[in-house]
N, C-alpha and C positions, 0 to 999 in steps of 0.2 A: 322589880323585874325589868326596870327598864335602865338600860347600859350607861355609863357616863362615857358622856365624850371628852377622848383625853388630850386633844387637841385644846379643849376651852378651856381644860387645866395649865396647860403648860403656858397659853395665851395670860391670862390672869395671874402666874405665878412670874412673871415678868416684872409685874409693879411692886413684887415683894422681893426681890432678889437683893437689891441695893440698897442704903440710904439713899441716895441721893436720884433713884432709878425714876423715873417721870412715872404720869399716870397713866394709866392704860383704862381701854375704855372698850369692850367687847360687845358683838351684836350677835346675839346667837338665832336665826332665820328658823322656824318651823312649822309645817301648816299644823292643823288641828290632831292632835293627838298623838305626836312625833316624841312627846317626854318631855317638853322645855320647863317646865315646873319642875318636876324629877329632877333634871340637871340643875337647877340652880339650886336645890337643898343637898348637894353633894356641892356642888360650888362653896357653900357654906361650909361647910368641914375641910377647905381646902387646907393642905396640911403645912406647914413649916409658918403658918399666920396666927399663934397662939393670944397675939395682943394686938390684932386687929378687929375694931369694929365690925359688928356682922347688922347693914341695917336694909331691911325690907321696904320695899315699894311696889303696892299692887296695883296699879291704875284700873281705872274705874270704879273704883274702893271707895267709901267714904272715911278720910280719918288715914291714920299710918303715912303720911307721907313725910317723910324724913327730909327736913328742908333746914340749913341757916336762917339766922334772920336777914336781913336783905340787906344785898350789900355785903354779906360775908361769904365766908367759904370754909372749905373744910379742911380745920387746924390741925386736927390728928386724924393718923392712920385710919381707912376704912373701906369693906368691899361693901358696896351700895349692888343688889340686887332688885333689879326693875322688872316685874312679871307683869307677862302682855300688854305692851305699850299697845299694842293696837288700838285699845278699848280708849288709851285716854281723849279728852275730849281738847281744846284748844287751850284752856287754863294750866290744864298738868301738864300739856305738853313746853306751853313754857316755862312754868317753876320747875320742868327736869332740867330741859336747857341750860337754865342759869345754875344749877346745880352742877350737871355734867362738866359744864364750862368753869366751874372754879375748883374741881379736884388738885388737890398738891400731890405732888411727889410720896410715892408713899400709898396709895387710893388706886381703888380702882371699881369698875362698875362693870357689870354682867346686865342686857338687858335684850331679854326675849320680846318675839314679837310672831303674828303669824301673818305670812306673806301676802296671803289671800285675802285678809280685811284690813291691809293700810288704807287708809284713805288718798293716800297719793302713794302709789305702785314707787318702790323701791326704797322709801325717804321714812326711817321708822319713826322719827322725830316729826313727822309731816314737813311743812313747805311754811316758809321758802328754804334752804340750803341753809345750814347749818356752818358756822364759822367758829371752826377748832381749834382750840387755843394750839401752840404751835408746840408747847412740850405731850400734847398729849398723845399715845398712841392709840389709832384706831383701828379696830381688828374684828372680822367679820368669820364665823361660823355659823354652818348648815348641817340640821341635822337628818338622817335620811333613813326610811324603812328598814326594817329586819329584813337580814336575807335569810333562806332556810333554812342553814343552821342555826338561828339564833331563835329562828321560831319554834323546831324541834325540841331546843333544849329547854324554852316556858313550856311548852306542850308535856312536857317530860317533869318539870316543877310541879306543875298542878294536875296532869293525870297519871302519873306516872311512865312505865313502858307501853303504856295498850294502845298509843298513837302510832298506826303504822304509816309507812313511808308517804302512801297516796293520800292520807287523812293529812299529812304538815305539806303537802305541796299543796293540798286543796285549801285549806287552813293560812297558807300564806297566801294564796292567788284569790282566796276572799277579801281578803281585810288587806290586801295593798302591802302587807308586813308595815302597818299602822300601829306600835306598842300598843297602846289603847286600845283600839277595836281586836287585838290578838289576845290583851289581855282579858278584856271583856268575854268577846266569844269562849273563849277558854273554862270562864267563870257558868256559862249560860250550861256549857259541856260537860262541865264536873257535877252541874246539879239535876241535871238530866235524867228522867225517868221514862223507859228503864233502864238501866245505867248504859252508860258510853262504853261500845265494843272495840273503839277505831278504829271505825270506816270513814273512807272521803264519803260515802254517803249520807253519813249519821250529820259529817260536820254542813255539807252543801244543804241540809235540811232544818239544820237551829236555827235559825230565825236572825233575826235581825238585833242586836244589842239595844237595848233602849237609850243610851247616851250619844249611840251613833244614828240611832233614826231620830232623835229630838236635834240633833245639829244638820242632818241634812233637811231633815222638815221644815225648820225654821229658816233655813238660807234657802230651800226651793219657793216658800211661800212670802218670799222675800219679795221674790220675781213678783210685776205686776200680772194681773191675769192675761193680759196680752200676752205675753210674750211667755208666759208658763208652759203651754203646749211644746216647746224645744226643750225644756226640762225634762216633761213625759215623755218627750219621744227618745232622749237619750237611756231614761229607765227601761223602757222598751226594748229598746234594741239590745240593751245590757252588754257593753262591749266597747272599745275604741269605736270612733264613727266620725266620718269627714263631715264638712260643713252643710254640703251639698244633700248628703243621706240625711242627719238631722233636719235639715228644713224640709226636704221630701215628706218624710215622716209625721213633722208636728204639721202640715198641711200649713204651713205662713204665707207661703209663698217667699219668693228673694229677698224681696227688700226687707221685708219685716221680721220673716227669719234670721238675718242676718244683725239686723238690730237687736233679734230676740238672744243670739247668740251672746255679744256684747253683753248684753247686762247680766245675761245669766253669767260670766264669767266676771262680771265688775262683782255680783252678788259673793262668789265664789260658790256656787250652786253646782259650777259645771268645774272642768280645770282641762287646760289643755295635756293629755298623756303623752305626746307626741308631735311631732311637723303634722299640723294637720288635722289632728287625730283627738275629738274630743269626748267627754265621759265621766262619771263620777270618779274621783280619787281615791278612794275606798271601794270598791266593785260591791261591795255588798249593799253599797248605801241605796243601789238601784233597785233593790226589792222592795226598800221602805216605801218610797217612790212613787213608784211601782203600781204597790198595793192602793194609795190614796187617788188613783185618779178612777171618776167614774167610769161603772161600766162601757156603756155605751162609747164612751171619747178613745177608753182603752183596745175594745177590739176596731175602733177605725183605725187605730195607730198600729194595732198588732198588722191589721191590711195590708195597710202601707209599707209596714216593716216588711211583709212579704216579699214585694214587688220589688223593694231598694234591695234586697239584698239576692234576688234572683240574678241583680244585674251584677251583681260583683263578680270575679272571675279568681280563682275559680270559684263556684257558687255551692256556698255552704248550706246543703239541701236539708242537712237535718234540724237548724234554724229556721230555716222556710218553711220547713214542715210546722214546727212549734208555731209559730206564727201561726200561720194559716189553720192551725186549729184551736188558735185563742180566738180568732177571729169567726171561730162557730162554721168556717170553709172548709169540712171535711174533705171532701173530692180534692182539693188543693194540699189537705195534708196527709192521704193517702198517695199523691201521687207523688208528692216530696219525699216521703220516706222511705218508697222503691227506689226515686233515686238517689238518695241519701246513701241505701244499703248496696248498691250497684257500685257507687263509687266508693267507699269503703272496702267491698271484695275484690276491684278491682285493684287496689296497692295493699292486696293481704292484709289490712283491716278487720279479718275476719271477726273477731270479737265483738268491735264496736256494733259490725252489722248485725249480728246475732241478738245483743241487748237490745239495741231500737226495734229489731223487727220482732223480738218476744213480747217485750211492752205493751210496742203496737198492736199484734194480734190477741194480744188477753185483754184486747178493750171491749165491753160489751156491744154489737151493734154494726161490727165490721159486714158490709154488704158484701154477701156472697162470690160476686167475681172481685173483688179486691181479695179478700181471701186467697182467692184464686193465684192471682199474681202472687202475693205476699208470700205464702207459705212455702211454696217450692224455692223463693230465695232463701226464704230462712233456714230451710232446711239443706242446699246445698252449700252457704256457708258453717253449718253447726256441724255438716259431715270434715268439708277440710278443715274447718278451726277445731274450737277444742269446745267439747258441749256441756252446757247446763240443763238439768233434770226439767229444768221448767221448757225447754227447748221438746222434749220428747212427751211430755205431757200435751203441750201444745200441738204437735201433731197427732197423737192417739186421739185428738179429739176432732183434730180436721180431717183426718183421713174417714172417720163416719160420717161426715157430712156428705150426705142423697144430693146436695142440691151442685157436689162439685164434676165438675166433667172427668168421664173416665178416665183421659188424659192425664190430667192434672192428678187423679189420685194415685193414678199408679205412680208416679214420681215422688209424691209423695211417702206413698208406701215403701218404697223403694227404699230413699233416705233412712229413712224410718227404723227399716231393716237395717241397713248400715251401720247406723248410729248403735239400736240397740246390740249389734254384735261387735263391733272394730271397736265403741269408745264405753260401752256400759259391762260388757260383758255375758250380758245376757243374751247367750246363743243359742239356743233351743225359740226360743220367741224368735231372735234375729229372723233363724232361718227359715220358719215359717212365712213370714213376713214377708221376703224375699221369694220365696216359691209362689207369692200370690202374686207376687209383684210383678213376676218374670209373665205368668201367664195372664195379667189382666195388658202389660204391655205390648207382649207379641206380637197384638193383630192394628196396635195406634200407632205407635212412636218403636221402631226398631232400634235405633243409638240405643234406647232408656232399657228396652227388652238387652240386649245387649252387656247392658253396663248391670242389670240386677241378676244374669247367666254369671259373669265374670267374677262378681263376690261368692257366686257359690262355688266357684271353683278354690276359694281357699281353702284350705283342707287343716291350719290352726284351729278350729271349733270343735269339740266333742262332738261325738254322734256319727255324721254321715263317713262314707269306707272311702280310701283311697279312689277305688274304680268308680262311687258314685262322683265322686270329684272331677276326673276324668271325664267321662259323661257330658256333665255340662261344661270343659273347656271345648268341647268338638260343637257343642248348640253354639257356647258364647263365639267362638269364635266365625263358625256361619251368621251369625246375627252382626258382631261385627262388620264384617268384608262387602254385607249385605247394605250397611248403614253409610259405605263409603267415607267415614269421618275418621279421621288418621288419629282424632284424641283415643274414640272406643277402641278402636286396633292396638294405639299403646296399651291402656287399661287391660287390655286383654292378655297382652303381652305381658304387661306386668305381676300379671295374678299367676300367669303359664310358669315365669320364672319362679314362684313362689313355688308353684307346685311341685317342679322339676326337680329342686335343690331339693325340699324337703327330702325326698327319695331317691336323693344322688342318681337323676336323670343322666348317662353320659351326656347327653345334649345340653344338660340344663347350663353351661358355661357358655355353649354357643347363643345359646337364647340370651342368657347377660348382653354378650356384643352386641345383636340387635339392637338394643334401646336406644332410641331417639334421644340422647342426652345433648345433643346439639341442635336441637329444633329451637326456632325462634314462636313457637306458639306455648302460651303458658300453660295451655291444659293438657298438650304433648307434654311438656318438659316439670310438670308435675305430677304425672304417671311414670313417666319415667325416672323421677328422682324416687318413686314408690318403687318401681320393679328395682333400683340398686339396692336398697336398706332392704326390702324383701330378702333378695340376696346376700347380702352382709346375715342379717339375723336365720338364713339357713345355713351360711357357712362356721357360722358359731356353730350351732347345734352340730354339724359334719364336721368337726375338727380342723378347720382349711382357718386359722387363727391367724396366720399372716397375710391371708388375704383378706381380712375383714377390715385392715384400716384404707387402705386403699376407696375398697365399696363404701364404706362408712363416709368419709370425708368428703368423695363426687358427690356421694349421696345426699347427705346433708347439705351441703355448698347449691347444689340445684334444687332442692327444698325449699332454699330461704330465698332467693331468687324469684321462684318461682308463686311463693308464698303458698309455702303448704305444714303449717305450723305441727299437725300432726303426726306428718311424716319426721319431721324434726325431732318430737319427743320419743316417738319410738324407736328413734334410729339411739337416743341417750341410751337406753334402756338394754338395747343391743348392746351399748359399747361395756355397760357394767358387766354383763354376761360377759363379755370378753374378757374385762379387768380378773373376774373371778377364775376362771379357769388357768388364765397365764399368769395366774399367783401377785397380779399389781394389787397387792390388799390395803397397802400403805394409802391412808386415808379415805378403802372404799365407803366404809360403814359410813362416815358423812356423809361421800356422796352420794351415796345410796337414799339419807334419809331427807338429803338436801331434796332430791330430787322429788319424793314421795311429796312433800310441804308442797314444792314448787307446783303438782299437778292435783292438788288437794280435791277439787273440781271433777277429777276423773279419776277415781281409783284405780279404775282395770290399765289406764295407759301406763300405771305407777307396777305392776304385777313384778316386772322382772327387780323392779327396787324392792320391793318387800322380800322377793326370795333370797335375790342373792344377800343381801341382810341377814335375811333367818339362818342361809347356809354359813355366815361368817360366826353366828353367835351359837350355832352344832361346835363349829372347829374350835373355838374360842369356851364353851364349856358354859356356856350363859345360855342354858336348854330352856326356862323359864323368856324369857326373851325370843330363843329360836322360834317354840312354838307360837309365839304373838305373830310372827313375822312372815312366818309360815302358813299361818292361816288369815293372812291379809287384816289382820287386827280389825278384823269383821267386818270390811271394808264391803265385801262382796262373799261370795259362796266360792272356794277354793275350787267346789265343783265345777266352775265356770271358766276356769283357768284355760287357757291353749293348750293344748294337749303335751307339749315337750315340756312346757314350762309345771303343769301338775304332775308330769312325770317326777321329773325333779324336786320337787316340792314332795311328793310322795315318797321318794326314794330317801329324803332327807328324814321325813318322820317315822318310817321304817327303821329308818338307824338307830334314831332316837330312842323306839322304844325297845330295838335289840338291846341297847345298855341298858337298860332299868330291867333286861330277864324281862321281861313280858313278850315272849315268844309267840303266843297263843295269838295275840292281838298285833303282833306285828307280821304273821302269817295272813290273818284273814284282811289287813291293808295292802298287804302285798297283792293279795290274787284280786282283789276289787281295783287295782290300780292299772295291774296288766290288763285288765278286760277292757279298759277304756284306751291303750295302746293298741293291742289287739285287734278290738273293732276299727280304730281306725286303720291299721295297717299300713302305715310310714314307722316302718321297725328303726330307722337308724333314729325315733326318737324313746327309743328302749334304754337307751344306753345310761342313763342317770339315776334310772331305775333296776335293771336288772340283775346288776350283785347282789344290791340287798335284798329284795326280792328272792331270790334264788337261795340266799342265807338264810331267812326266814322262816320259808316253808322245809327247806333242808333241817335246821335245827329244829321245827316243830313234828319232824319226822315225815313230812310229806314228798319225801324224795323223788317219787313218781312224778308230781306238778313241778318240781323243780326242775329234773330233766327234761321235762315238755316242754318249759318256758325256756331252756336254753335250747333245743330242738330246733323250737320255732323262732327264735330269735337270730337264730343261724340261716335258719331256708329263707328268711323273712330277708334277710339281708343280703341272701345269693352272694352276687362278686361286686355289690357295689361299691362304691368308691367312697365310704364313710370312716375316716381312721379314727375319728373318736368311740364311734360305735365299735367297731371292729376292736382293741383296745378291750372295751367292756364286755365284750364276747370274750375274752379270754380271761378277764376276769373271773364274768362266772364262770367259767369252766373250773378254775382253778379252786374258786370255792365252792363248788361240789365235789371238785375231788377231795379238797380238806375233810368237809363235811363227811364223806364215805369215807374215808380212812379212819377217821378219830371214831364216827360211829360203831366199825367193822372191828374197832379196836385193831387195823393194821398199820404201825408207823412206818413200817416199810414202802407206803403210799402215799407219803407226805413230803419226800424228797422231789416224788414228781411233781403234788402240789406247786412245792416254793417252785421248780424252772418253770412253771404256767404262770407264777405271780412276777415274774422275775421277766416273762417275755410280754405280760400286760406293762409292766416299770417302762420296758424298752419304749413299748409303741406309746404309752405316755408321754415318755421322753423326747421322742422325737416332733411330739404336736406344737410346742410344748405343754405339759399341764403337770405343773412340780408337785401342787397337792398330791395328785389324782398318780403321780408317781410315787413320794414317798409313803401314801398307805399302801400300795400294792409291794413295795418293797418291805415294810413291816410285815407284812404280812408271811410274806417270801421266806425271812428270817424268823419269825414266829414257826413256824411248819419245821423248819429244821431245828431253833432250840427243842421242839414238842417229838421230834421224830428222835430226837438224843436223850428225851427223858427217857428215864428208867420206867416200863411199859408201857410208852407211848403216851401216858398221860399229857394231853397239852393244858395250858391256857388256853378259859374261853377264849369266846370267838370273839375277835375287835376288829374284822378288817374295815379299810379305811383309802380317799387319792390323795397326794400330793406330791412332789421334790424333783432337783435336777438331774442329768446324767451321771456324776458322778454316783449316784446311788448306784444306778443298773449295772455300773463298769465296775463297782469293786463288790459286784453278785455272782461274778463267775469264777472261781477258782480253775486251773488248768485242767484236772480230772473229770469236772461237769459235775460233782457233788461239791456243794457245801460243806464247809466247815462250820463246825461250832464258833470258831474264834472269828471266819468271815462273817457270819450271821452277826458276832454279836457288836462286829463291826461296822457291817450294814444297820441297826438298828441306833447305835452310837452318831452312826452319819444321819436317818432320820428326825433322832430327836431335835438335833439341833436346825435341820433343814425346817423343821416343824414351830420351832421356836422362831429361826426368821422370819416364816409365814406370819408368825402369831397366834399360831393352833395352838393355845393352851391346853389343851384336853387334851388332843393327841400326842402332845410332847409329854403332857405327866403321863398317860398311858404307856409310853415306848421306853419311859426311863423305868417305870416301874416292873415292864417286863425285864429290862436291860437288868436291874438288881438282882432281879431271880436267879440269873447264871453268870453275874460278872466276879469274877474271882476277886479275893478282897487284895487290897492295897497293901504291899510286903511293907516292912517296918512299923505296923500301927500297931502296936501293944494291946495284950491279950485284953479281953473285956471290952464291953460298950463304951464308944465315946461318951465323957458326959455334956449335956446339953441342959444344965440347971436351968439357967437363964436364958438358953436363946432356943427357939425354935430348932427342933431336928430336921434333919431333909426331906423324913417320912412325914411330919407336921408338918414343913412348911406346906410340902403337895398337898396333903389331904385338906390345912385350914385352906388353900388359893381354892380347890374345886370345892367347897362348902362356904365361900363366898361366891363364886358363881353360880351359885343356887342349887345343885345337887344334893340331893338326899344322900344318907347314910348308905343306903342299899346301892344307888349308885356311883358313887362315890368306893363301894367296895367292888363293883361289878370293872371301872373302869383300874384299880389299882392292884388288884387279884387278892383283896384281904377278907375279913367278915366283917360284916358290919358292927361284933363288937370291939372289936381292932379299932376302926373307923371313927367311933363313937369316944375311944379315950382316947387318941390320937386329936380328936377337938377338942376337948376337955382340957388335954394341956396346953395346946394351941390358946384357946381362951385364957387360962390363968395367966401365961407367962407373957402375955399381950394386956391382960385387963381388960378382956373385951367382956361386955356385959349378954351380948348375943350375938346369935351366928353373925348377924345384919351388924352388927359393930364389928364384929371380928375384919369385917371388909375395911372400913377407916384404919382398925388397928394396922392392918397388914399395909 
């Protein structure tokens, strides 16, 4: 595992090049566990030397020393390999000499050495100087640490792939990238119970190698005891460390520490890392170390370590802290690790602050006003960063604590609420939480009363109505103005814009200008990077698709600035919504699931990657996958979803089970989905739901609710300014008119159908949203093949969004009715618009209406093509959606056949492929 250096190849292949080529005579330099043994048994298989001499020399060996008798020299060819000269003692080292010194032409020698235990620093031969015969050459190689690729790839040898990134950087910045100590560790790793997950956690906790703690034990207790305390105080400090800090530490004083320093590096116990800058070689070796020095001696030096390192600049508080409570100085390491987390939030750190301050607070013992302090940081970095369950555990259990001041808890609570709603999902708790928060705050701290009025004014939560929302932006915002702090006025600001857009405020764009995006204060200008992605993710949902990269980009850009990590990830999650509507599919589903890994931490921040996911693998015909994706792969309770986002979600599984005919069941999801719309009352977030919906109950006969929910989905929306919604208002219409005409058995009412589907296409088109056009144009075209069948009979029902302009523009014939030949024109342009998408499903649906009425192809001779050997067209469709996991039933629902049609249609599909099951039929294809 450990690499050869091909430098000391090419060095050595020098003396073999020629007859007459002189001797060469190589020093290959490496401290302790660098490979130099390793390389000289590949030195020995050096290649193009089949009739060269291979002779071994081990100093400090007894016996094996390959020597002439004296007086002589070496008559024939030979590579003389010398392993760690260091060791030898005065004897070997002259019978090498005189060996070295009488190589012929022809010869040559490899001889390791470690730098760190010559006896005389630089001279591997020792002293006095060495006088080299004048044909020989002499050539010096150094070998040097793995860098992290090289440790990745052993790490990958012996554990295979479950070494992730932060485990081989930690892994490397343990063991120094030391072959030996990486290969060791590796070895301690793989046997490991319970097995190795790779985590840099798992590795920064194995221990110590026992070949590497028996080599630094033996070179630290090398040191006399004098001077051994600058040993321990470098294991102490675990880290680079000037001269100055080590003798502080080992308490020597100057002079002696400075002598102490000396021998510990004559010993090679210590090694200089740096100008300056001294330490173990090995970073790990400082645990063994470490570990061996008494109690008592260890926490004086931990002390001391406190104090040297308060003075460094800038000063690494969350070390001070550690110190100070190795040293049993709790009060010194509670108040280190407020500042620790203080400066950590300060350069958006937030993470790091959050892990210390979790730790910290689940230590048994924490006195009540530390607490105090501690908790409200931890929790107003766990709200902007990104939060771990143990972070909200931790506070559910310090917000009952009697013995905290009002103050303090309502902030607490506050957080609390926050957390549980903006990063968990769990809003019904949130907002509880928050109503107590608002009025335990009111009458202490107004900023806090203020800022926990302004989260209730979001109006994304299930449950409370538009006007309750409303409500408290008029408190929040009196509590602001009251609290004179320009951060809460933003905040408040920023929640206002949230509210306005949802319900296409006309004001709500004026209120965008407002925001403070140019404020030099960070908790201004991280509210205010909240009210623009606010903004962006309501102008998604309203249709306004070319103003979302704009907000999107300021938004994010003052995010990261400002260090507001949250706000970042949600603004991602905006932008997939975006990608999904404006038809950028091309690589969504990656990013989609990229994105889900990446916040694994947070499920509910990951909500809009799971949907629009699930909505790719509806369009795509992979329903088995939809619904995983759809219902957040039980991540959380879909019930928890934001209200536009379960819309959609809702609307997506309503579809769903419209294909499979389970009508019954996709009615009563429909009116359970509107009621949670409904109650809230922000109708332009109807719009993802309301076709199908209205389809639903319409085909399950409930025509009555059907017209209510487009009723109120109309008045709901008055004249605002929503074109997506507005769009899906004319959807439904259009499919309730379907719905009554095919019912009423009148196809004379289905011409007006398609111009309602055909002016939903329009306003699609113009947002843009190609999907959410070409199903409404199928559709459009659907209505008029169905009004030209002979008694009106149509094809079920499939409607469906997506495709470009050119759909809507070749929908209108000059007269205002359709054609048969326009329609089947339109539906021709569809399928293929459908196919660029990548909507497999909708594309075999649209072709296989298209066959229904497309006149056959003149010159094809009377009778069935035959297709012995290869796949039919009707095969090929029906095996591609019976490998994307469709049943026979649906499978016949989506291509207008029966399901025993369906069932021998895979049948030969399977033979004339050799698939042995559906699930092979997939490879087959």
């Amino acid at each position: 595992m450990i690499a050869t250096c091909g430098s000391a190849r090419r060095s050595l292949a020098r003396a073999f090049a020629a007859p007459d080529a002189g001797p060469v005579l190589l020093f290959i330099e490496g401290a302790a566990g660098l490979g130099k043994t390793h390389l000289l048994r590949e030195l020995a298989e050096l290649p193009g030397t089949p009739d060269v001499a291979r002779l071994w020399w081990r100093c400090g060996a007894d016996g094996g020393r390959p020597e002439p008798a004296e007086g002589e020299v070496w008559r024939e060819p030979a590579l003389l390999l010398v392993d760690d000269v260091h060791r030898a003692d005065e004897d070997e080292l002259r019978q090498l000499r005189r060996v070295l010194a009488g190589m012929e032409p022809g010869s040559a020698a490899a001889v390791t050495y470690r730098p760190e235990e010559l006896p005389f620093p630089g001279m591997p031969l020792g002293g006095p100087a060495m006088t080299y015969p004048f044909r020989l050459t002499v050539l010096g190689d150094r070998l040097a640490p793995w860098d992290e690729d090289r440790v990745r790839r052993a790490a990958t040898e012996v554990l295979g792939e479950s070494c992730t990134a932060e485990a081989v950087s930690t892994l490397r910045e343990r063991t120094g990238g030391v072959p030996r100590a990486v290969v060791d560790l590796l070895a301690m790793l793989r046997e490991q119970r319970p097995a190795f997950t790779g985590t840099a956690a798992e590795v920064a906790a194995a221990g110590v190698p026992a070949r590497l703690a028996e080599l630094v034990l033996s070179r630290t207790y090398a040191v006399s005891p004098a001077h051994r305390p600058l040993v321990w105080a470098a294991a102490v400090l675990d880290g680079p460390a000037a001269r100055d800090e080590l003798i502080a530490v080992s308490g020597l004083g100057a002079v002696p520490g400075s002598d102490a320093l000396l021998r510990a590096l004559e010993s090679a116990a210590l090694a200089e890392l740096g100008e300056g800058r001294y330490g173990f070689a090995v970073p790990l070796a400082a645990d063994a170390v470490r570990d061996t020095v008494p109690g008592p001696v260890r926490q004086d030096l931990h002390r001391r370590a406190a104090g040297v390192l308060s003075r460094r600049q800038p000063v690494p508080w969350a070390a001070v802290g550690a110190h100070h409570r190795a040293a049993g100085e709790h009060r010194g390491w509670l108040r280190a690790v407020e500042k620790a987390a203080e400066s950590a939030a300060a350069s958006g750190r937030h993470q790091e602050a959050i892990t210390l301050l979790e730790r910290t607070l689940a230590t048994p013992g924490i006195p009540p006003q530390a607490r105090a302090r501690l908790a409200p940081l931890l929790a107003r970095n766990a709200v902007t960063g990104l939060r771990s369950d143990q972070t909200v555990e931790v506070l559910e259990q310090i917000v009952r604590d009697a013995d905290l001041p009002p103050a303090v808890r309502g902030e607490l609570r506050l957080d609390l609420g926050l957390m549980l709603s903006n990063q968990m999902g769990r809003f019904a708790e949130g907002w509880r939480v928050l109503e107590v928060a608002a009025a335990e705050l009111r009458e202490v701290r107004s900023v806090l009363a203020a800022r926990a009025m302004a989260a209730l004014v979001t109006p994304y939560w299930p449950g409370a109505s538009l006007d309750v929302h409303r409500g408290w932006l008029i408190k929040a915002a009196a509590a602001a103005d009251d609290s004179g702090d320009d951060a809460m006025r933003t905040a408040v600001l920023a929640n206002h814009v949230g509210l306005a857009m949802s319900w296409a405020d006309p004001e709500a764009w004026d209120l965008v200008e407002r925001l403070p995006v140019q404020s030099t204060d960070p908790a201004c200008a991280r509210q205010a990077a909240r009210g623009l992605c606010n903004a962006a993710d309501s102008a998604v949902w309203l249709g306004f698709y070319r103003r979302v990269d704009g907000l999107l980009t300021e938004g994010r850009e003052l995010a990261t600035r400002s260090g507001a990590p949250y706000t970042e990830h949600s603004a991602s999650g905006t932008r997939l919504l975006q990608e999904w509507w404006t038809g950028q599919w091309l690589g969504l589903a990656k990013r989609c699931e990229d994105f889900v890994a990446d916040t694994a931490d947070m499920p509910f921040l990951s909500s809009d990657a799971y949907v629009v996911r699930g909505l790719l693998a509806v369009a795509q015909g992979d329903w088995g996958e939809a619904r995983a994706w759809l219902s957040q792969r039980g991540t959380f309770g879909t019930e928890n979803l934001p209200v536009p986002l379960g819309a959609t979600a809702a609307g997506a599984v309503i579809r769903l089970t419209l294909a499979r005919q389970e009508v019954a069941d996709a009615a009563e999801q429909a009116r359970a989905a509107w009621t949670v719309v409904a109650d809230k009352g922000v109708w332009p977030w109807a719009a993802e739901l309301a076709p199908w919906a209205v389809e639903a109950l319409a085909r399950a006969g409930d025509t009555a609710t059907a017209h209510s929910m487009v009723r109120d989905f109309a008045q709901g929306l008055g004249d605002a300014d929503a074109p997506a919604a507005r769009a899906a208002l004319t959807w439904s219409r259009a499919v309730l008119a379907e719905s009554e005409a095919l019912a009423e058995g009148r196809p004379d009412g289905l011409p007006a159908a398609a111009e309602t589907y055909r002016k939903a296409a329009a306003a699609y088109a113009e947002l843009p949203r190609p999907y959410s056009q070409a199903l409404t144009t199928e559709c459009a075209a659907r209505c008029v093949l169905a009004a030209d069948t002979e008694g009106g009979e149509a094809p079920a029902h499939s409607a469906d969004p997506a495709g470009p302009k050119a759909l809507a523009a070749s929908a209108s014939p000059a007269d205002g009715h359709a054609t048969t030949a326009s329609a089947i024109a339109e539906l021709e342009s569809c399928a293929q618009h459908f196919t660029d998408l990548g909507a497999v499903w909708d594309a075999t649906r649209a072709r296989a209406l298209l066959r229904t009425r497309q006149p056959a192809k003149k010159g094809r001779p009377p009778g069935r093509p035959s297709h012995s050997d290869q796949l039919s067209p009707r095969e090929a469709e029906v095996a591609q959606l019976a490998s994307s996991g469709l049943t026979n039933r649906e499978i016949a629902a989506t291509l207008h056949l029966s399901p025993r049609t369906v069932e021998q249609h895979i049948a030969g599909a399977m033979r004339k492929t050799g698939a042995l099951s559906r699930r092979d039929l997939t490879h087959r294809l």
